[in-house]
Structures are given as C-alpha cells and as structure tokens.
C-alpha positions in Angstrom: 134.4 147.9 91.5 131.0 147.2 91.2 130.1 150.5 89.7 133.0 150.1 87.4 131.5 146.7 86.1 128.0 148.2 86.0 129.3 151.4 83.5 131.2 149.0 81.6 128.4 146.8 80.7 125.9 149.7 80.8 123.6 148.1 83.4 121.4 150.3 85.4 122.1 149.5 89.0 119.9 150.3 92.0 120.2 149.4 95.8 117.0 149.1 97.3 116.6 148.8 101.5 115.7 145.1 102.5 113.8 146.8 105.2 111.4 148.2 102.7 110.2 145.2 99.9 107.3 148.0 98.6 110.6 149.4 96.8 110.9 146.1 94.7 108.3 144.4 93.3 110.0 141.5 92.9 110.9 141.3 96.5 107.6 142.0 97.6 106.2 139.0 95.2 108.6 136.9 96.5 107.4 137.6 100.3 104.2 137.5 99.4 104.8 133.8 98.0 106.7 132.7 100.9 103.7 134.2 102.8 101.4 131.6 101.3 103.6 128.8 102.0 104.0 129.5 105.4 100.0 130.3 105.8 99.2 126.6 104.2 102.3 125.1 106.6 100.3 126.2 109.5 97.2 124.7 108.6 98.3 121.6 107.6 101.4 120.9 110.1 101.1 121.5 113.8 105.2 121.6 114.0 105.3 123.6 111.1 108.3 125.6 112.3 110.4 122.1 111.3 108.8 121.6 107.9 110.0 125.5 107.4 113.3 124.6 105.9 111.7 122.1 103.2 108.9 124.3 102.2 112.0 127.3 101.4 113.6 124.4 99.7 110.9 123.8 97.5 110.6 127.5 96.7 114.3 128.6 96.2 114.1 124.9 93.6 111.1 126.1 91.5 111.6 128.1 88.3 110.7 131.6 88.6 108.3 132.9 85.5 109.8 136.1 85.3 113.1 135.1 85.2 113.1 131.5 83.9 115.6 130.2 86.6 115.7 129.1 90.1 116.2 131.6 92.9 118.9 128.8 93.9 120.7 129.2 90.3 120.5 133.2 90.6 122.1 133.1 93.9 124.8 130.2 93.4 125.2 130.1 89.5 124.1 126.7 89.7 121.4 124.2 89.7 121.1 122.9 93.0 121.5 118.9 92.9 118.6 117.1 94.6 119.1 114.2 96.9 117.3 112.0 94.8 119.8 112.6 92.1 122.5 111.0 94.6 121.5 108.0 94.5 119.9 108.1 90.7 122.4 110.4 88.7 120.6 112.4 85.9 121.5 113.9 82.5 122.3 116.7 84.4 124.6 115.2 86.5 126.1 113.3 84.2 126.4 116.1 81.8 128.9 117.5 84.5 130.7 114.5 85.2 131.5 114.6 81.2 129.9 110.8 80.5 128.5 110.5 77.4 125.0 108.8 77.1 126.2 105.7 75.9 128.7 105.5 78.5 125.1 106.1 81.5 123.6 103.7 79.8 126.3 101.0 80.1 126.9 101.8 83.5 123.2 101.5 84.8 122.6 98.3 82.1 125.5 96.8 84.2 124.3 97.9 87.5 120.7 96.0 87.0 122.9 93.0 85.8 124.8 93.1 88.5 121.4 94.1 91.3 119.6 90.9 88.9 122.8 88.4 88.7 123.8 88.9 93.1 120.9 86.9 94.2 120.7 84.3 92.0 124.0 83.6 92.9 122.9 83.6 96.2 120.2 80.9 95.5 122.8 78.4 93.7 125.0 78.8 96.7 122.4 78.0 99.2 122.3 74.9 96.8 118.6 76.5 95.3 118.1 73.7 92.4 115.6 75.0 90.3 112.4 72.9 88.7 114.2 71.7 84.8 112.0 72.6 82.1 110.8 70.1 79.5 109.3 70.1 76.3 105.3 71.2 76.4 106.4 73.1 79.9 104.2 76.1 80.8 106.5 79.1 81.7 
C-alpha cells in the first residue's frame, strides 16, 4: 500500500536502518541535538534522568529549520497543546474550538469582571463599608 501511494504521488521513498543514523543525516542531526541536551542535563541537574522527559518535550515542541514544523506536528499531524494553554486558551485553541475573536474577547472581558466583581461582593457581605468620597477628595 505504501508503495502504491508513493508511485502515485511520485515520491521517492527510502527505508533507512534505525540502527545506523550515518545513513540519514537528518537522524544523525537530530541525535546529535538530543546529545547536547542530555550533556548540558548532566551538568546542570544531578537527577537528570527525571528532567529527561521535559528536556525531549522541549525538543519534539521546537520548530525544526529544515522543515519549518515541530517534530510533534510531523509525527501526530498536529500542534501539540501546551499546559499553559489549559488554563489560558490561545488563538490557536480557539481557532479549533470555532470562536471567533470577538466571541474570546467577550468571554475573558467577562471572566476579569467576574475574577474583579467576586470579592468585592465578598467585602459588602462581610458588611466592608467603604470611606465616601467628597468633593476636593484625593483618589
């Protein structure tokens, strides 16, 4: 099937042995990367071993030059979503959950209302009476 698709398309395809990365160039600059990574790990962290999986995070995250994309992307045909964009969504995100811009920007204008208008609430109820202002007041 493969071969079928690769004729169709007229793409040259070549197997190389993952025991040998001399064979691909790309392989072998992406060792040679992940090398590097590892050699600073060691210096710097004494349980680097634990730190491994964040430092290949970081890596399979970055854009490649060669290819402009993610190793991430090539593999899953997707950009991976960070966990900071969990908890703050981005355009990405957003593009993907079909909201328009104006729609994002309602729902995190009425998020800070609401994260601004809970604890004032909470004052008033504590019975919080706050100083009146008069005319000639410094604010």
């Amino acid at each position: 099937m493969m071969n079928e698709l690769c004729s169709k398309f007229k793409i040259s395809h070549h197997n190389y042995s993952p025991y040998r990365p001399k064979m691909n160039g790309v392989v072998e600059a992406a060792n040679k990367n992940i090398k590097k990574i590892i050699q600073k790990m060691v210096v710097t962290y004494k349980d680097w071993h634990e730190m491994l999986p964040f430092a290949l995070h970081g890596y399979r995250t970055s854009v490649c030059t060669l290819t402009g994309a993610t190793p991430f992307s090539l593999v899953y045909g997707m950009e991976v979503v960070l966990p900071v964009e969990v908890e703050i969504p981005s355009m990405r995100v957003l593009m993907e959950a079909k909201l328009t811009e104006a729609e994002w920007v309602q729902r995190r204008i009425g998020e800070r209302l609401v994260s601004l208008f809970i604890p004032s609430m909470a004052r008033v109820d504590e019975g919080f009476v706050s100083d009146s202002l008069s005319q000639g007041s410094l604010l």
